[in-house]
N, C-alpha and C positions, 0 to 999 in steps of 0.2 A: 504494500500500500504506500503510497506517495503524498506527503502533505501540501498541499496548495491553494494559494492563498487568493480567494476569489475577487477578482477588482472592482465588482459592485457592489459588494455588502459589505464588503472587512474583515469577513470571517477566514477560518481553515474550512476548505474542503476537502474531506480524507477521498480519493479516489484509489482504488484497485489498480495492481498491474494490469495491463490486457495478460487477457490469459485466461487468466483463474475466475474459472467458473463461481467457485465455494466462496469465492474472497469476494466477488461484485455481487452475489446474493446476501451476504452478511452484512456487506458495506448498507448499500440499498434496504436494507431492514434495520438499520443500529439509526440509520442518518434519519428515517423516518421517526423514529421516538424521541431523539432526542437533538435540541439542536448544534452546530456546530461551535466551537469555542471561540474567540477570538487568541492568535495566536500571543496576544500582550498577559493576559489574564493566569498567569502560574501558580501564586500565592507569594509568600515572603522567602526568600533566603535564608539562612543562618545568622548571615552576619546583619543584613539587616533586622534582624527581631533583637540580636547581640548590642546592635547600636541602639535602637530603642529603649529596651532596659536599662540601659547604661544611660539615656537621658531621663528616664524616669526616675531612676534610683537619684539620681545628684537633682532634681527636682525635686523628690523625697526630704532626702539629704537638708536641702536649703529650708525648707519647710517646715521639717523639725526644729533647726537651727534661732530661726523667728519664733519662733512657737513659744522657745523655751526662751528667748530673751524677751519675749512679750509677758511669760508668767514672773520672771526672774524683777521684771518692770515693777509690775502691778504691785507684788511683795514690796519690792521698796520705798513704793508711796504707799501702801497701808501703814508700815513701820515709820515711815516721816510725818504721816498724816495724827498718827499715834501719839507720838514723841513731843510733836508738836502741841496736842492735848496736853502734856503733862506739861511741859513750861508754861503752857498760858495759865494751867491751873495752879502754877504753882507761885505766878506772877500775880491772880488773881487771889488768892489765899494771903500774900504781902499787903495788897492793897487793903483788905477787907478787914486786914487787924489794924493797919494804920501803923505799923511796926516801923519804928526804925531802926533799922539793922542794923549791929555790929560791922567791924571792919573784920575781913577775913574772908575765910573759905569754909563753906559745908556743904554735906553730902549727902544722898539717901538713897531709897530704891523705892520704886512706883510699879504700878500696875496702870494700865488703859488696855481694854478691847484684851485681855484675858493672854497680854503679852509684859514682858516682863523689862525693866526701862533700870535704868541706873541715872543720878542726876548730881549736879556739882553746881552750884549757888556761889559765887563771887561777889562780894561786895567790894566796890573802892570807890574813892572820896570822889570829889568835882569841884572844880575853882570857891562856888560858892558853901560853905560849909553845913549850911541847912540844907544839901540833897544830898542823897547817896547815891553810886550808880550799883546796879545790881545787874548781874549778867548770870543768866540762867542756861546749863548747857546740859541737852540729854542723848545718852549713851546706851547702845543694843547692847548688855552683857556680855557677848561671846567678842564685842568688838569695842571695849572701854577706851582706843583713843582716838576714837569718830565720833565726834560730833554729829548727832543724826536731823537733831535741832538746836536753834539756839534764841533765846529773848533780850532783852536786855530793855530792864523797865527803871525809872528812875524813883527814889521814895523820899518824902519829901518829911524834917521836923514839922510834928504837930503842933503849932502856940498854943499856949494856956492864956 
């Protein structure tokens, strides 16, 4: 049989040697059921399904890679978002006693949003001697020399 490629349609047409009776009675029954191929149409190679995968997997790959710096994001602004809660409350908590603070440094440990915070309260002086400056800075445990927030609120002598 002889494959030949027909120039009105585009297709293959399989035609028999002359000769062979059994082979142009086969031919003639097979071509009726079904039609003929076009001869482009084979499927994929190896290597191209190879390169495929291989652009899939590093589109994979990249996708993951965002993924997890989008979750890695989100985490650090709930713990800034946090942290930040706890100096304003702790800026707020100065105000509310009307305190004025010693000169120096102290320290403590807070909780917000059922995460665990470490905080360092700085007081020092300012030109005028009736305010303090107060500088509040709060620290993720596992990481005490980051500053994760920080305030800085001024407190002022009460008159009597």
């Amino acid at each position: 049989m002889l494959a030949q490629r027909d120039p009105g349609i585009g297709l293959a047409v399989v035609k028999p040697k002359e000769g062979h009776r059994a082979a142009e009675k086969s031919a003639t029954r097979l071509d009726s059921f079904r039609p003929a191929m076009p001869l482009r149409m084979r499927g994929f190679t190896l290597l191209e399904t190879l390169v495929a995968l291989a652009v899939i997997g590093i589109a994979m790959a990249a996708a993951m890679r965002s993924t997890r710096f989008a979750v890695d994001t989100v985490t650090d602004l709930k713990a800034r978002a946090a942290a930040g809660w706890v100096a304003q409350n702790l800026a707020a908590e100065l105000r509310a006693t009307r305190a004025f603070p010693e000169m120096g440094a102290t320290s403590g440990r807070a909780t917000q949003g059922r995460q665990e915070f470490l905080w360092r309260q700085e007081v020092g002086g300012t030109p005028n001697y009736s305010f303090r400056r107060v500088e509040i800075k709060v620290f993720l445990p596992e990481r005490p020399e980051r500053a994760v927030a920080r305030q800085i609120v001024y407190a002022a002598r009460q008159q009597n």
